[in-house]
C-alpha positions, -999 to 999 in steps of 0.1 A, spaced: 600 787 -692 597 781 -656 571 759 -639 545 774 -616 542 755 -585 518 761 -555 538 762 -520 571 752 -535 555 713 -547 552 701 -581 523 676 -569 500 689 -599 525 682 -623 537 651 -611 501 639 -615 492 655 -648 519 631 -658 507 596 -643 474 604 -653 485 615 -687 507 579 -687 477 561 -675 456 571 -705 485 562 -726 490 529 -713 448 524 -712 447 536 -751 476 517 -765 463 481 -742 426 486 -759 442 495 -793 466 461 -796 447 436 -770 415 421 -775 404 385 -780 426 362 -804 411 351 -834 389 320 -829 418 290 -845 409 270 -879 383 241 -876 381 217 -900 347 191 -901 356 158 -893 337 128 -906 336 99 -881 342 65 -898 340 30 -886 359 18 -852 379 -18 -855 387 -34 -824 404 -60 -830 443 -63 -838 464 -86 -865 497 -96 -861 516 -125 -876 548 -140 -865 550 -158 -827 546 -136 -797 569 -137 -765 575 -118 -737 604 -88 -740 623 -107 -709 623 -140 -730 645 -128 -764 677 -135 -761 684 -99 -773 675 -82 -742 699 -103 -721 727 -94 -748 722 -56 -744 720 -58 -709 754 -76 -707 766 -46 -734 753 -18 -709 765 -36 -685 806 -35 -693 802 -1 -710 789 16 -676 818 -10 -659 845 9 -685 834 40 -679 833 37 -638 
């Protein structure tokens, strides 16, 4: 079978085909998109608000256990080993 062509150019062909494509691409896009399904909800019931915090034990600041200074000395000569 052998193509008909008007002055030796396939430009009718060429744009059956895009357009052809196009509706393709246009059909299969309406068929699979759309909106996503609205996520779960659940009802929340509000409760009470405390503001106020317990604790027991003595407070003191992170720069005052004697801890901190220890690991710092351990970070310390580790990073001096590895230099």
């Amino acid at each position: 079978m052998t193509q008909t062509t008007i002055r030796g150019s396939t430009r009718g062909v060429r744009m059956a085909a895009a357009v052809s494509l196009a509706l393709a691409v246009a059909a299969t896009t309406v068929a699979c998109g759309g909106a996503a399904p609205a996520p779960p909800t659940a009802r929340v019931q509000r409760g009470s608000v405390s503001t106020q915090v317990s604790a027991s034990g003595a407070l003191a600041a992170a720069a005052d256990l004697p801890t901190w200074q220890g690991t710092a000395k351990i970070v310390a000569a580790v990073i001096e080993r590895l230099t």
